[in-house]
ZATIKOL-698875 format. One record per residue: x, y, z of N, C-alpha, C in turn; residue number from 1; residue in one letter. Coordinates in steps of 0.001 Angstrom, whole numbers. Layout:
MIMAR      n_u      n_v      n_w     ca_u     ca_v     ca_w      c_u      c_v      c_w  resi  resn
MIMAR        X        Y        Z        X        Y        Z        X        Y        Z   NUM     A
...
REM end
This chain:
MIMAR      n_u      n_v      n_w     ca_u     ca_v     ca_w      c_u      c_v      c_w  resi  resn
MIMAR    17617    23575   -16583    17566    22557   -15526    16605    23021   -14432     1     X
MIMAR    16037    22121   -14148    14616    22725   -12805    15084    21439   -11942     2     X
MIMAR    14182    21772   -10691    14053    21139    -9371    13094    21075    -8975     3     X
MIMAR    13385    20088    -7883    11905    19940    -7127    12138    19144    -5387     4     X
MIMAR    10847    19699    -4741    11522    19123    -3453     9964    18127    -3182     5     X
MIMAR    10597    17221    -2898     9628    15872    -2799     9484    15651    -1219     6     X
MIMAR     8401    15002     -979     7830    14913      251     8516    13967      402     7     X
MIMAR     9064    13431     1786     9735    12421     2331     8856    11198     2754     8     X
MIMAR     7481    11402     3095     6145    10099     3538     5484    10490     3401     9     X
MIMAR     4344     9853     3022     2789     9972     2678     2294     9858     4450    10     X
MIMAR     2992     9415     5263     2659     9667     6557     2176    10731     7325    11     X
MIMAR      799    10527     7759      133    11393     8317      755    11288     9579    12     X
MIMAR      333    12887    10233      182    13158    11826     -976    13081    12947    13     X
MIMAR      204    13006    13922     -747    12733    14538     -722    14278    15790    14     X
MIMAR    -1874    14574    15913    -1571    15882    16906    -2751    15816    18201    15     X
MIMAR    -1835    15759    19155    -2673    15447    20479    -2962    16557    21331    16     X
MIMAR    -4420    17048    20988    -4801    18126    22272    -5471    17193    23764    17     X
MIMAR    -4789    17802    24591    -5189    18333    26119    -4751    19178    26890    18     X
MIMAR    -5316    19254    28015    -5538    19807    29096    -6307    19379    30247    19     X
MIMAR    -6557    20933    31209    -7408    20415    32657    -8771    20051    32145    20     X
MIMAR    -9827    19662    32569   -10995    19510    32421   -11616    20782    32376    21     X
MIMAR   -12634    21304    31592   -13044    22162    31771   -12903    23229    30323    22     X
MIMAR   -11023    22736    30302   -10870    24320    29520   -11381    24607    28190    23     X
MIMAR   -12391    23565    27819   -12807    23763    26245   -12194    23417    25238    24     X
MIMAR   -11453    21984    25463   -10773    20718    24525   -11804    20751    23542    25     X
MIMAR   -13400    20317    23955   -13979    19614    22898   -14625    20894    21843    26     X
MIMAR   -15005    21510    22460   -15153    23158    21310   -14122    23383    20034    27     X
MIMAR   -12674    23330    20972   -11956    23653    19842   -11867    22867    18806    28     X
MIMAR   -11958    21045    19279   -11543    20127    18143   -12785    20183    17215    29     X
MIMAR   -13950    20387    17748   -15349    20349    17182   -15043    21590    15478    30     X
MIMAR   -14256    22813    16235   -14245    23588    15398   -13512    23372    14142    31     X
MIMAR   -12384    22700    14645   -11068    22245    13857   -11627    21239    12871    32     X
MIMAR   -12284    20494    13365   -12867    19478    12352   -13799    20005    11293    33     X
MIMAR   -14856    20441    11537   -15571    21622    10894   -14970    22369     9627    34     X
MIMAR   -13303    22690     9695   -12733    23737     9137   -11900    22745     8285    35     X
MIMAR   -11075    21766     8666   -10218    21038     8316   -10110    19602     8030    36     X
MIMAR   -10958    19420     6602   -11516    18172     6436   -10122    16655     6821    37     X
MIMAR    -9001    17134     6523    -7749    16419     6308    -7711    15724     7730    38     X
MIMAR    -8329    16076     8641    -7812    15500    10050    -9535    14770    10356    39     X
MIMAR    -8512    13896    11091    -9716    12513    11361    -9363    12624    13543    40     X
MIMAR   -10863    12887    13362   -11085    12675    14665   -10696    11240    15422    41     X
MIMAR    -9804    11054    16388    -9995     9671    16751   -11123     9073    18034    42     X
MIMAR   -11870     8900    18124   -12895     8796    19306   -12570     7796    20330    43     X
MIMAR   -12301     8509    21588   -12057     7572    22715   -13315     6518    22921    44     X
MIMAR   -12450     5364    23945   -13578     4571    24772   -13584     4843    26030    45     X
MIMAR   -14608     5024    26771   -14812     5485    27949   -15445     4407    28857    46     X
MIMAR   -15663     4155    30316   -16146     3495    30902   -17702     4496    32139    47     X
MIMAR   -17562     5770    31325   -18179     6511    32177   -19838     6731    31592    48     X
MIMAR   -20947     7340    32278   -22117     7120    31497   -21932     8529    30108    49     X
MIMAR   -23011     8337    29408   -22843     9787    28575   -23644    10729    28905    50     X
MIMAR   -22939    11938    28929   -23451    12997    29732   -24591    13425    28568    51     X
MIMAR   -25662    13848    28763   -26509    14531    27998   -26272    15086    26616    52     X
MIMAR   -26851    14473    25369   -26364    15314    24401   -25028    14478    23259    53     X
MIMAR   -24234    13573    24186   -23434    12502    23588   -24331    11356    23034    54     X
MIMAR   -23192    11395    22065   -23765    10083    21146   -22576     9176    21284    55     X
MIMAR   -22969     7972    21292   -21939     6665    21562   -21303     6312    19701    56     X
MIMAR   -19890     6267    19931   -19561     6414    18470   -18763     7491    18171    57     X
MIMAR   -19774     8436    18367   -19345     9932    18105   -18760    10502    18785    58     X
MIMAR   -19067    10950    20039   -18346    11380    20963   -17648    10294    21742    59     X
MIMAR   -17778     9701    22082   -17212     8253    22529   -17465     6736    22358    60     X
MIMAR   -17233     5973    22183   -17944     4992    22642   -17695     4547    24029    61     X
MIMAR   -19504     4252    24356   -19123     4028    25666   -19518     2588    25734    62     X
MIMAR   -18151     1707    26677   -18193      478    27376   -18187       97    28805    63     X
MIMAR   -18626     -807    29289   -18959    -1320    30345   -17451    -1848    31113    64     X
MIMAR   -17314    -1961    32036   -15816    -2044    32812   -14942    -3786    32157    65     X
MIMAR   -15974    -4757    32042   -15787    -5442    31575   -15186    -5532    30355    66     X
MIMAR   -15745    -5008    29253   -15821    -4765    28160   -14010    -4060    27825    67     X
MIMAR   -14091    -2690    28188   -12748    -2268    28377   -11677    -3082    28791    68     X
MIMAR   -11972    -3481    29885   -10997    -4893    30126   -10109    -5460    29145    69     X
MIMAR   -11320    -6043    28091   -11290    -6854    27131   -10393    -6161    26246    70     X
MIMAR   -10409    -4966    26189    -9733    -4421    25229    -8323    -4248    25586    71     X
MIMAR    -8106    -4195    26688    -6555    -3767    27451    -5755    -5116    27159    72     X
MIMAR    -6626    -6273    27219    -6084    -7667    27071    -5716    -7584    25810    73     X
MIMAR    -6494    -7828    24932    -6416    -7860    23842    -5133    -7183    22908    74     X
MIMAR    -4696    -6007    23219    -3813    -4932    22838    -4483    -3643    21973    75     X
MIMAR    -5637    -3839    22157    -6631    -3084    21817    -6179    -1055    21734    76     X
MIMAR    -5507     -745    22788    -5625      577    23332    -4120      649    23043    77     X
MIMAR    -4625     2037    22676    -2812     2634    22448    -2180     3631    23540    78     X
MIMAR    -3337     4071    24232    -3111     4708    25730    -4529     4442    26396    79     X
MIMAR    -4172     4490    27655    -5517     4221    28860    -5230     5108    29915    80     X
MIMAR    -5776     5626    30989    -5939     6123    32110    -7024     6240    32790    81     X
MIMAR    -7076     6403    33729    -8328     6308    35038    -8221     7934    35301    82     X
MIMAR    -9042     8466    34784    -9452     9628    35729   -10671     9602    36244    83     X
MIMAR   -10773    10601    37419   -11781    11183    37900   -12828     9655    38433    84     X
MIMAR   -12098     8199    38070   -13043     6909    38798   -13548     6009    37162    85     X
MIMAR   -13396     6826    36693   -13779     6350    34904   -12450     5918    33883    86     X
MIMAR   -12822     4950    33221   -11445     4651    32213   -11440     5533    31044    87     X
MIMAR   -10368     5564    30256   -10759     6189    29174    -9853     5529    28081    88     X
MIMAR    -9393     5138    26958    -8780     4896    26438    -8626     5483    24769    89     X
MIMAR    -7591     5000    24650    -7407     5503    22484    -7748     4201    21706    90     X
MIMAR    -8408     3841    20701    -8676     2592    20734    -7113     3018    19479    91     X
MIMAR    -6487     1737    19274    -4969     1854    18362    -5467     1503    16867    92     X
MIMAR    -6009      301    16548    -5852      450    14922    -6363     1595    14376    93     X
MIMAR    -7875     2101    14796    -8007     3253    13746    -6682     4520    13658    94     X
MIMAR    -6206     4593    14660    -5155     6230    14857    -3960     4800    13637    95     X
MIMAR    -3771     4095    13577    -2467     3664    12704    -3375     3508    11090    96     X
MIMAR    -4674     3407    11402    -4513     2918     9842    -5249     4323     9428    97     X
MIMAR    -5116     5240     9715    -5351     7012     8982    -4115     7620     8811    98     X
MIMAR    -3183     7033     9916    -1769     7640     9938     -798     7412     8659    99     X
MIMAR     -977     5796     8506     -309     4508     7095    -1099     5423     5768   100     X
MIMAR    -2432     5886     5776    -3124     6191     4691    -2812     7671     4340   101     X
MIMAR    -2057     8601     5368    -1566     9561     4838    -2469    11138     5658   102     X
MIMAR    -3685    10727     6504    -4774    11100     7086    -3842    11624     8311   103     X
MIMAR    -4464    12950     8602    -4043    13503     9979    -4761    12840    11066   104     X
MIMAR    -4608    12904    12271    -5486    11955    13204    -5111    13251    14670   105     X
MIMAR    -6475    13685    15079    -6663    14810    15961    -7148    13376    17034   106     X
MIMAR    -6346    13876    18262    -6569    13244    19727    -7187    14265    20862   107     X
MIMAR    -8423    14069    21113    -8611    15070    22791    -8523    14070    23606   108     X
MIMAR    -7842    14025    24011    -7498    13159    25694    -6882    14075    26728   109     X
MIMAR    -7065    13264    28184    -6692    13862    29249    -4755    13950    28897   110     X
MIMAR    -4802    14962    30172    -3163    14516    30209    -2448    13502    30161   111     X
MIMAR    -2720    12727    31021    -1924    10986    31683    -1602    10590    30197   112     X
MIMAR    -3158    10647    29410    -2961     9634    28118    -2132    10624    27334   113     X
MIMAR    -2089    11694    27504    -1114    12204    25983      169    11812    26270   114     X
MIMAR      633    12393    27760     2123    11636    28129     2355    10516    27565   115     X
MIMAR      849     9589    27897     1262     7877    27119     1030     8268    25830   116     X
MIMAR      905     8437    25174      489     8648    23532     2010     9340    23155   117     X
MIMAR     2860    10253    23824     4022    10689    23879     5253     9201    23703   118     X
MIMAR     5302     8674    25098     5921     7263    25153     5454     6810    24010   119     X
MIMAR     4167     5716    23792     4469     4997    22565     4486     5506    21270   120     X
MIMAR     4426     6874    21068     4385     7650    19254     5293     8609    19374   121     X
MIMAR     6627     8780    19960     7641     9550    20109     7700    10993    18803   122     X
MIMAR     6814    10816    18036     6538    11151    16918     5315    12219    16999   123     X
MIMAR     4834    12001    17630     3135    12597    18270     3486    14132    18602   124     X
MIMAR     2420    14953    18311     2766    16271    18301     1842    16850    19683   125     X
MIMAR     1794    17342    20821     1369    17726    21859      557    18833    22332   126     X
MIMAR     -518    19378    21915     -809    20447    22049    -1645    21159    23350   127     X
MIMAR    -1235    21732    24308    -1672    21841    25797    -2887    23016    25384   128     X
MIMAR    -4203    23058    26045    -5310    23578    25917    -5161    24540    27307   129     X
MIMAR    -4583    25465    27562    -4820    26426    28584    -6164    27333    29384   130     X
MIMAR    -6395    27152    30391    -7192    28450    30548    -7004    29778    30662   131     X
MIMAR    -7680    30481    30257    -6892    32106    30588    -6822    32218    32097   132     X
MIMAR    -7953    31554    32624    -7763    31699    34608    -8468    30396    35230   133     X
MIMAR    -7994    30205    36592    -8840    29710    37390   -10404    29574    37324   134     X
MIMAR   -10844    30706    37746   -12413    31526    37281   -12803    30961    36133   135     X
MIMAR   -12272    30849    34761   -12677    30684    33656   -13255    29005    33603   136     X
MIMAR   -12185    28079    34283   -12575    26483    34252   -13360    26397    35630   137     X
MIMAR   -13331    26734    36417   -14682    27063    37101   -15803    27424    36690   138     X
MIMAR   -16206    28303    35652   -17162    29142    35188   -18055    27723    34266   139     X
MIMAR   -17086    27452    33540   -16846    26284    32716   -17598    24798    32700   140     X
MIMAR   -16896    24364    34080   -17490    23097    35040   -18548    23370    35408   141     X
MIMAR   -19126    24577    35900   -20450    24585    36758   -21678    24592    35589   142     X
MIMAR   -20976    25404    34240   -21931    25947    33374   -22745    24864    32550   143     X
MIMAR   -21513    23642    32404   -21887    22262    31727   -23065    21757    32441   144     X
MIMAR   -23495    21728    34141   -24203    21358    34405   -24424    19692    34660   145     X
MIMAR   -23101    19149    34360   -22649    17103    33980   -22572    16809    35768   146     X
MIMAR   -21805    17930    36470   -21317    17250    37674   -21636    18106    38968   147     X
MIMAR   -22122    17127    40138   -22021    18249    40876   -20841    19013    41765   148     X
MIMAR   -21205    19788    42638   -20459    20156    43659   -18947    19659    43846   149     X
MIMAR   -19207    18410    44480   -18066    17272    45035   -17417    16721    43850   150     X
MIMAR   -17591    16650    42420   -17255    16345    41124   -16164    17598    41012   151     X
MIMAR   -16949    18781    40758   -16317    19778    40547   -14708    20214    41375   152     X
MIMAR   -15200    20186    42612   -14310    20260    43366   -13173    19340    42952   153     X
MIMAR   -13300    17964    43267   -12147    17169    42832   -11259    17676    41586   154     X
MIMAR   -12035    18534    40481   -11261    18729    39205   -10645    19985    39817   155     X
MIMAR   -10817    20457    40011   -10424    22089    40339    -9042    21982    41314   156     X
MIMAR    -9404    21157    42445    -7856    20598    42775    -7150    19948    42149   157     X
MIMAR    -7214    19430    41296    -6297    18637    40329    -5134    20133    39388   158     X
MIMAR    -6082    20415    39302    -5474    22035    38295    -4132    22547    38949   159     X
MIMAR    -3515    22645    39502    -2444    23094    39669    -1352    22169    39156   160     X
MIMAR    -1747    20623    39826     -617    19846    39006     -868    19555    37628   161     X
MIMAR    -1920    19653    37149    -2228    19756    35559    -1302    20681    34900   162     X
MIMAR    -1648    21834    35226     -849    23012    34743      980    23005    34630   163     X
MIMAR      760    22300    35563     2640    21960    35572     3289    21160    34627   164     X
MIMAR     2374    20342    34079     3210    19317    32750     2853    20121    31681   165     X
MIMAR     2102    21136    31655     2464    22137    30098     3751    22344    29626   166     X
MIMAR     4654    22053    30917     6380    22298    30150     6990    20975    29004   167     X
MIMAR     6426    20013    29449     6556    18735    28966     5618    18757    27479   168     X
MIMAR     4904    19461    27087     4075    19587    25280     4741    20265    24310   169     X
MIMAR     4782    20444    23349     5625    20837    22437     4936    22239    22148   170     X
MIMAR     3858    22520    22620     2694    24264    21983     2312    23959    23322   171     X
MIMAR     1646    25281    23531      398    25842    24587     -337    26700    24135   172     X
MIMAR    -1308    26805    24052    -2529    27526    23732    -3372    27913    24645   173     X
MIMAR    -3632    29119    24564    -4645    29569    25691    -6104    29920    25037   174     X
MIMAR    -7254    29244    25550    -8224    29237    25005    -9116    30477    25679   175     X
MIMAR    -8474    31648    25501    -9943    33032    25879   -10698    32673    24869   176     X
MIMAR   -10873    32280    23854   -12394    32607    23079   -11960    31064    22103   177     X
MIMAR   -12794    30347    21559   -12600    29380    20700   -11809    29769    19482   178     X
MIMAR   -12617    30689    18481   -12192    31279    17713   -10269    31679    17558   179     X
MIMAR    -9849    32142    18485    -8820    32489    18674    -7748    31322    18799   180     X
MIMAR    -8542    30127    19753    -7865    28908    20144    -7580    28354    18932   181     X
MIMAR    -8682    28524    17734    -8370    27202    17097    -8001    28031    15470   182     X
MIMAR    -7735    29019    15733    -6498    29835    14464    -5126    29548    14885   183     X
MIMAR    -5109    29835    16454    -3744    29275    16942    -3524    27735    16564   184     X
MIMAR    -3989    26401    17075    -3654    25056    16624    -3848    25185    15132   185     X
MIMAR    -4651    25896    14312    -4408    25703    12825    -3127    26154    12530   186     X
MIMAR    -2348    27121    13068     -897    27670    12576     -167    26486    12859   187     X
MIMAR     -649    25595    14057      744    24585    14223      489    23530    13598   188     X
MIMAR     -883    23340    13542     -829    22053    12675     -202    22572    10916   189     X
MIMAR     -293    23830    10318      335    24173     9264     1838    23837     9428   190     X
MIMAR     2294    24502    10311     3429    24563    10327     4313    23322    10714   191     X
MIMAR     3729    22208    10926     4120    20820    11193     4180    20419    10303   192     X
MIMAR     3456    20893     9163     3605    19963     7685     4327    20952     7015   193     X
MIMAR     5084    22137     7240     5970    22757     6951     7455    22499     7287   194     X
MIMAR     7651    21595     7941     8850    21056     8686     9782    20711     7620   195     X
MIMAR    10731    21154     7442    11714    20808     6432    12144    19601     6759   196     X
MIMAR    12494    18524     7977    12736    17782     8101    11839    16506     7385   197     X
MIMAR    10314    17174     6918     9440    16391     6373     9927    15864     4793   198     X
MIMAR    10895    17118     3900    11007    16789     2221    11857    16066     2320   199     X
MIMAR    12449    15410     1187    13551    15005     1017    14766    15929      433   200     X
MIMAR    14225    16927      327    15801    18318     -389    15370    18539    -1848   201     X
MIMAR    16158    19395    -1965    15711    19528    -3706    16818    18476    -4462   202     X
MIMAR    15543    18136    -5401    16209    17054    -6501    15854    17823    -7782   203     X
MIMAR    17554    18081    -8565    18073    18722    -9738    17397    17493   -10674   204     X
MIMAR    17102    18416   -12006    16253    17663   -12959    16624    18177   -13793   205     X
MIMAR    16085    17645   -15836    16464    18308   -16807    14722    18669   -16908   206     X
MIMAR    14631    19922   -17593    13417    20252   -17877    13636    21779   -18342   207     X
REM end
């Protein structure tokens, strides 16, 4: 007599990195994707210009205030927030129809939206992007060269209350070196599809 333990859904995950600005969100997912064909990037919409080097599509698509609008009406967005004077949103069918198909679906969004991505996908896995210091997302912001002075500043005060909803994510990760960051989110994204709550138990067989 043999057994076997059967997967409970062909349902993919969904795993949401953020953090403060700065701390090297888009490095790590860049890397993760690179390494881990199974996960599908989901690409925000933004209302902000593209900083040097972005491609519309790829790194975001970018829309006009109007435009976004349209989408909030519509039911378009599965989370939205205003930071920093700019919108940003998740656009919703693609993250459901990779999820239905069995496809992992990687999120970089700000905080506000993962909280919302938390509320409506109670299911959603949270992953907080740390800095090793102050200094470091400073070093960070100035080095990008996107914003000035008075930009910078505004993010840098934000950082303390950023740092405080890390209690509220399910992981934290501290990003000293990419490399390191994104062996760490590969263990959790392993270990999420290791979840025993995922099989259905072992089912006794003749064989």
């Amino acid at each position: 007599m043999t057994g076997r333990i059967e997967v409970r859904s062909v349902q993919g995950l969904l795993f949401v990195l953020s953090g403060p600005s700065g701390v090297g969100k888009g490095s790590v997912c860049r890397e993760l994707l690179a390494r881990y064909p199974r996960l599908n990037l989901s690409v925000s919409v933004t209302t902000r210009a593209p900083r040097p080097g972005e491609v519309d599509g790829l790194n975001y698509y970018f829309r006009s205030q109007a435009e976004f609008e349209a989408m909030l009406r519509d039911g378009q967005l599965l989370e939205w927030a205003r930071v920093y004077g700019h919108n940003y949103g998740t656009p919703r069918l693609p993250v459901q129809e990779i999820l239905a198909g069995g496809g992992d679906v990687l999120l970089e969004i700000d905080i506000q939206g993962a909280l919302k991505v938390r509320e409506a996908l109670p299911e959603s896995i949270l992953i907080f992007i740390a800095p090793p210091s102050e200094d470091a997302i400073l070093q960070r912001l100035t080095g990008r060269g996107s914003e000035g002075p008075g930009a910078i500043a505004a993010r840098m005060a934000c950082l303390g209350d950023e740092m405080r909803v890390l209690a509220r994510y399910d992981y934290a990760v501290i990003n000293d070196t990419v490399h390191r960051a994104v062996e760490k989110v590969a263990a959790i994204i392993c270990a999420e599809h290791c979840r025993a709550g995922r099989y259905r138990g072992w089912n006794a067989g003749n064989g």
